[in-house]
C-alpha positions in Angstrom: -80.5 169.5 -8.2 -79.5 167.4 -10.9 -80.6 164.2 -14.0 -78.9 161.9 -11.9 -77.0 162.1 -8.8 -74.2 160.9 -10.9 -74.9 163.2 -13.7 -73.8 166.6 -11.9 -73.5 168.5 -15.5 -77.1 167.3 -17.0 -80.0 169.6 -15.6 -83.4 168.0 -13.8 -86.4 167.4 -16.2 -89.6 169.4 -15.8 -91.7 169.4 -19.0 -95.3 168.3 -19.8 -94.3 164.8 -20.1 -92.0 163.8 -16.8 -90.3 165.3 -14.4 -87.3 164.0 -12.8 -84.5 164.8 -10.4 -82.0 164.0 -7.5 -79.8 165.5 -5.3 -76.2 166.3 -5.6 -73.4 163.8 -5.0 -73.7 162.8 -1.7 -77.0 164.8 -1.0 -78.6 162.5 -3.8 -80.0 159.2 -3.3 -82.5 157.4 -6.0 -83.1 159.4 -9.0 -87.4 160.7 -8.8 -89.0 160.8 -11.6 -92.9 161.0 -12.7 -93.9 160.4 -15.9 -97.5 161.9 -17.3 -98.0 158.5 -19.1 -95.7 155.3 -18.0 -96.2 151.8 -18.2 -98.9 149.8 -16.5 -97.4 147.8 -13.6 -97.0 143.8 -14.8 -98.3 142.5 -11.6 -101.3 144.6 -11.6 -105.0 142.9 -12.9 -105.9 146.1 -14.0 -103.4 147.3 -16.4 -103.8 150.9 -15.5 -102.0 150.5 -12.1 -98.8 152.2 -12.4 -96.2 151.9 -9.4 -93.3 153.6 -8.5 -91.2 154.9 -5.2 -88.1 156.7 -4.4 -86.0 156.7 -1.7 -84.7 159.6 -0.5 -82.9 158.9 2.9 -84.2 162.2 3.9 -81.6 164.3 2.3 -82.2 167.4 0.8 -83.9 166.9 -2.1 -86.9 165.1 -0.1 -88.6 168.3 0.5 -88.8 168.4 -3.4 -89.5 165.0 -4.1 -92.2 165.9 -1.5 -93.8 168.7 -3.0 -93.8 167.2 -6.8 -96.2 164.7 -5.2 -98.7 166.6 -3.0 -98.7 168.6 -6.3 -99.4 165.5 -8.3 -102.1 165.0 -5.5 -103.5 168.4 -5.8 -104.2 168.1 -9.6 -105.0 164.6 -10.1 -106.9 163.9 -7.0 -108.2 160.3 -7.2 -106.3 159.3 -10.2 -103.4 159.2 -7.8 -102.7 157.4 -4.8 -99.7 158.1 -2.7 -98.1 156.2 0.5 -95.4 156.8 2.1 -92.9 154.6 5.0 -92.9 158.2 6.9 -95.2 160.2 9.5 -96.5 163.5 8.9 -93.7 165.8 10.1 -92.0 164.2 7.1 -94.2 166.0 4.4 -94.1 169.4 6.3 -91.2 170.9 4.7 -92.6 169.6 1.3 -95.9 171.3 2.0 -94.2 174.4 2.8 -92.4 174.6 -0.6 -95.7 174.4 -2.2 -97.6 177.0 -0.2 -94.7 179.3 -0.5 -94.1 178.5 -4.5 -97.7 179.2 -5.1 -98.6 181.6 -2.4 -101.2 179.1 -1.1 -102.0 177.5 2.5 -102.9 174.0 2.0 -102.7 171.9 5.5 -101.9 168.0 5.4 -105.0 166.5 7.5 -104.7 162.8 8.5 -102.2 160.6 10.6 -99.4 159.1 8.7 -98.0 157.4 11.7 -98.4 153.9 11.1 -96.1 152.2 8.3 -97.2 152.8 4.5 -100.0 154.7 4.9 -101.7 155.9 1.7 -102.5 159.8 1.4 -106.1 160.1 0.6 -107.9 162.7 -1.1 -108.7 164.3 1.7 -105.4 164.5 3.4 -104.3 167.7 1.3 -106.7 170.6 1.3 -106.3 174.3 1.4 -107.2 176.0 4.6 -110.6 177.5 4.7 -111.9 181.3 5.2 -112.9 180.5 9.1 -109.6 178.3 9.8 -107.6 181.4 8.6 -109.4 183.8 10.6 -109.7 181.4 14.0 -106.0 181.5 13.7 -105.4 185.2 13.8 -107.6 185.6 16.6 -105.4 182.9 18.5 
């Protein structure tokens, strides 16, 4: 991975501030990025509503792009809201980059079938006691 996917020699960003990344050459698409305090979104009556996507055309670096968000979902809970134009299968390679990285089992719960749907809270949980033990009795 790299800054930029036209920036092959300057590293990705992962501090406490942002992190940011893309793909390389022509396994990059839009550049990710996340920033632990950006600008409020113009259009937004709120002024705390902060908006941003990325594109990936599902090349390699989605399963990243992926798993920095159900991260950012896993710490920041209802601060966050997340949507995506893809179905569940889409975030399952994601998810297994974070269960492996941190040795955890969280499960994705939810249908993501339908066009933009928004990841809720409850979509990303870790697997229970009884789940883990109904499935090695299977």
């Amino acid at each position: 991975m790299v800054f930029g996917y036209d920036q092959e020699n300057k590293k990705p960003v992962l501090n406490g501030a942002k992190i940011r990344f893309n793909g390389i050459g022509e396994d990059g698409h839009e550049t990710f990025y996340i920033m632990r305090k950006d600008k409020p979104a113009t259009w937004a009556d709120d002024q705390k509503t902060v908006f941003g996507f990325c594109k990936t055309a599902r090349k390699p670096y989605d399963k990243y792009v992926v798993a920095s968000l159900i991260l950012a979902k896993i710490h920041l809970g209802n601060e966050i809201t997340l949507s995506s134009d893809g179905d569940l299968d889409d975030w399952k390679e994601g998810l297994s980059v974070v269960n492996e990285k941190l040795g955890k089992n969280y499960k994705l719960i939810g249908n993501l079938g339908a066009e933009y749907q928004t990841i809720s809270e409850a979509t990303i949980r870790e697997e229970t006691s009884l789940e883990r033990a109904e499935k090695e009795l299977a």
